[in-house]
C-alpha positions in Angstrom: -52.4 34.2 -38.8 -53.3 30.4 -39.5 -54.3 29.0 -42.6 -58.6 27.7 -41.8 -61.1 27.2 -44.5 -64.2 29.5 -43.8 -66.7 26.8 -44.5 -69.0 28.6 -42.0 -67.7 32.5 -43.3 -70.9 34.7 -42.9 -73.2 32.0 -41.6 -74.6 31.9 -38.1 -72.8 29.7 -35.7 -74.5 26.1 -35.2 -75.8 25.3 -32.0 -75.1 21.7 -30.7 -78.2 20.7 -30.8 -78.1 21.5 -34.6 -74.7 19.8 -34.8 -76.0 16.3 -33.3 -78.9 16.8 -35.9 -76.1 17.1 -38.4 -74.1 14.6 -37.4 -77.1 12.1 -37.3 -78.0 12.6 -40.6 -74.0 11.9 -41.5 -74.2 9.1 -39.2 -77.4 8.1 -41.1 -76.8 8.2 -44.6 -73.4 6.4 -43.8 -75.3 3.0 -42.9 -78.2 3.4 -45.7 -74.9 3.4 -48.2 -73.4 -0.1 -46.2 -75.1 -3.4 -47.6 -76.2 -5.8 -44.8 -72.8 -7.9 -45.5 -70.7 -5.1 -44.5 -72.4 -4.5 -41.4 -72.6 -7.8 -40.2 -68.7 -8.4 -40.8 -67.9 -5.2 -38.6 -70.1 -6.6 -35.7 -68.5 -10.1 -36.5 -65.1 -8.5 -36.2 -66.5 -6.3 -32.9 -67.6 -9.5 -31.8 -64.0 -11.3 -32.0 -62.4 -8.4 -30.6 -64.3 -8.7 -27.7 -63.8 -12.2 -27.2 -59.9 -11.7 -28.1 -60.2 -9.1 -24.7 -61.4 -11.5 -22.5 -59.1 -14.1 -23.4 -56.7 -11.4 -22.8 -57.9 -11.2 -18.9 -57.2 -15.1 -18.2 -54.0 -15.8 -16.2 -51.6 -17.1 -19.2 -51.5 -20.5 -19.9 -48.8 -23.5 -21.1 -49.8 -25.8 -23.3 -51.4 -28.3 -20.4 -53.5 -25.6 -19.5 -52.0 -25.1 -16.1 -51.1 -21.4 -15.0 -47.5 -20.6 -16.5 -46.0 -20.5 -12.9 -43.3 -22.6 -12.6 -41.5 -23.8 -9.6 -38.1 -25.9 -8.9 -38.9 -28.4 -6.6 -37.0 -32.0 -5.1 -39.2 -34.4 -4.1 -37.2 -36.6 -1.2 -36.4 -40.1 -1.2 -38.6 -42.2 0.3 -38.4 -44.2 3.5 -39.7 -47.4 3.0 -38.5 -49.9 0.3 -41.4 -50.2 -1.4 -41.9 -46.7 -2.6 -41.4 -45.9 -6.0 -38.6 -43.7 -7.8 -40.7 -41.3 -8.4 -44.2 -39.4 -7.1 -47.1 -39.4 -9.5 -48.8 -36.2 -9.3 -52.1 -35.6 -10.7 -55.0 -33.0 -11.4 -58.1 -33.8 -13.3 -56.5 -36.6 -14.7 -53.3 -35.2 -16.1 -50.8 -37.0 -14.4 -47.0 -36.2 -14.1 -44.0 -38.2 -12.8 -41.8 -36.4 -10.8 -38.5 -38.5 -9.6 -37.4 -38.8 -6.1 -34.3 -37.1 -5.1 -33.3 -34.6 -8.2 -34.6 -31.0 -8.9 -37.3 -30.6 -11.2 -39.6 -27.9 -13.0 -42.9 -28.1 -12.9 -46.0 -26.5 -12.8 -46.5 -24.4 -9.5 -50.5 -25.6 -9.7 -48.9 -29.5 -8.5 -47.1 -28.2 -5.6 -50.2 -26.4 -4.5 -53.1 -28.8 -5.1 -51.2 -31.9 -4.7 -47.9 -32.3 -2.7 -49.2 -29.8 0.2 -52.1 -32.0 0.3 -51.0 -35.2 0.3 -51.1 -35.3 4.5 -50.7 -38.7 6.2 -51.5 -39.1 9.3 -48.6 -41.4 11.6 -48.4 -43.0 15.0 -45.6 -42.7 16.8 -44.6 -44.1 20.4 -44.5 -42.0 23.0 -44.3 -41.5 26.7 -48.0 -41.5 27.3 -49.1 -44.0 24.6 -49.2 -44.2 21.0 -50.2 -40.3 19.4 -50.6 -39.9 15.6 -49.6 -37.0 13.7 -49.6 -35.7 10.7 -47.2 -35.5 7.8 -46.5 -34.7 4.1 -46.8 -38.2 2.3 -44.2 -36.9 0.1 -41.8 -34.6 1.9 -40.1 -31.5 -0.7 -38.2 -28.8 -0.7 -39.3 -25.6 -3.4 -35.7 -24.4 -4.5 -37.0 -21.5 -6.1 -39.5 -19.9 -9.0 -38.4 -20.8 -12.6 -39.3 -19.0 -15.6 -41.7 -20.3 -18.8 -38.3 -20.8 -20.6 -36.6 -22.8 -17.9 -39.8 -25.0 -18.2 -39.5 -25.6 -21.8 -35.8 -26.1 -21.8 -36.6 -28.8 -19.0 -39.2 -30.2 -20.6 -37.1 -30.8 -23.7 -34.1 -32.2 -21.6 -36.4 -34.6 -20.4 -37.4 -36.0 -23.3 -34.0 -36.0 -25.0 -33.2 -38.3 -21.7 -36.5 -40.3 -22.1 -36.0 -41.4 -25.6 -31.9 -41.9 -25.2 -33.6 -44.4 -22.1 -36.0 -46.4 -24.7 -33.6 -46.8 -27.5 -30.8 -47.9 -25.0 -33.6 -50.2 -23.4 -34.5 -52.0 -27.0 -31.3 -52.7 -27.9 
């Protein structure tokens, strides 16, 4: 035998129309007790919650805004003696230097937008004449997928190496 309260003990069960009715007037007398303050800081807070959701749906993001894929890359030497040590990659104005010839971490969003698009086109001699062709500008090599850690910890390093170049460089 359980233990329920007979609230409705002897009366006629209520319909569901009669319970909407009911709850309505519940429902009702509810908001007539909530002063206009309260009722606009719970559709204020709705409101945030909803923008905190679709926030929520963006890919992540680092701190450049850039998606938080990160990729291991080496950016080859150059040919020609007159290219620099390293390849300036940019996107909407945010510029990076990656150096020529050592692995680095960056964001996966410079690989795609700007090294496979930096196409050259070259002529070269051949049998029939002179045919162009073309080529990365900047030939790399993707070693591999790195984590938002492995970024950071790069980042960090260099830095460290940056300002260990500046004070060596002012003394």
């Amino acid at each position: 035998m359980t233990n329920e309260k007979n609230t409705d003990f002897g009366l006629p069960k209520e319909t569901p129309e009669q319970r909407l009715v009911r709850l309505q007037a519940a429902a009702a007398q509810i908001i007539s007790d909530e002063t206009d303050d309260e009722i606009i800081a719970r559709m204020v807070a709705t409101a945030r919650d909803a923008r905190k959701e679709e926030a929520a749906d963006t890919l992540p993001k680092d701190t450049e805004g850039f998606p938080a894929e990160y990729v291991k890359v080496e950016i080859f030497s150059g040919n020609d003696k007159h290219d620099l040590a390293y390849v300036p990659l940019g996107i909407n104005g945010f510029v990076i230097k990656c150096p020529r010839g050592v692995p680095v971490i960056i964001p996966k969003a410079f690989v795609t937008q700007c090294l496979e698009n930096a196409i050259e086109e070259i002529t070269i001699q051949s049998q029939g004449g002179l045919i162009t062709r073309p080529r990365h500008r900047f030939p790399y090599n993707v070693k591999g997928t790195a984590t938002q850690e492995e970024y950071r910890e790069f980042q960090l390093a260099q830095r460290s190496l940056a300002t260990q170049q500046t004070m060596a460089a002012a003394q």
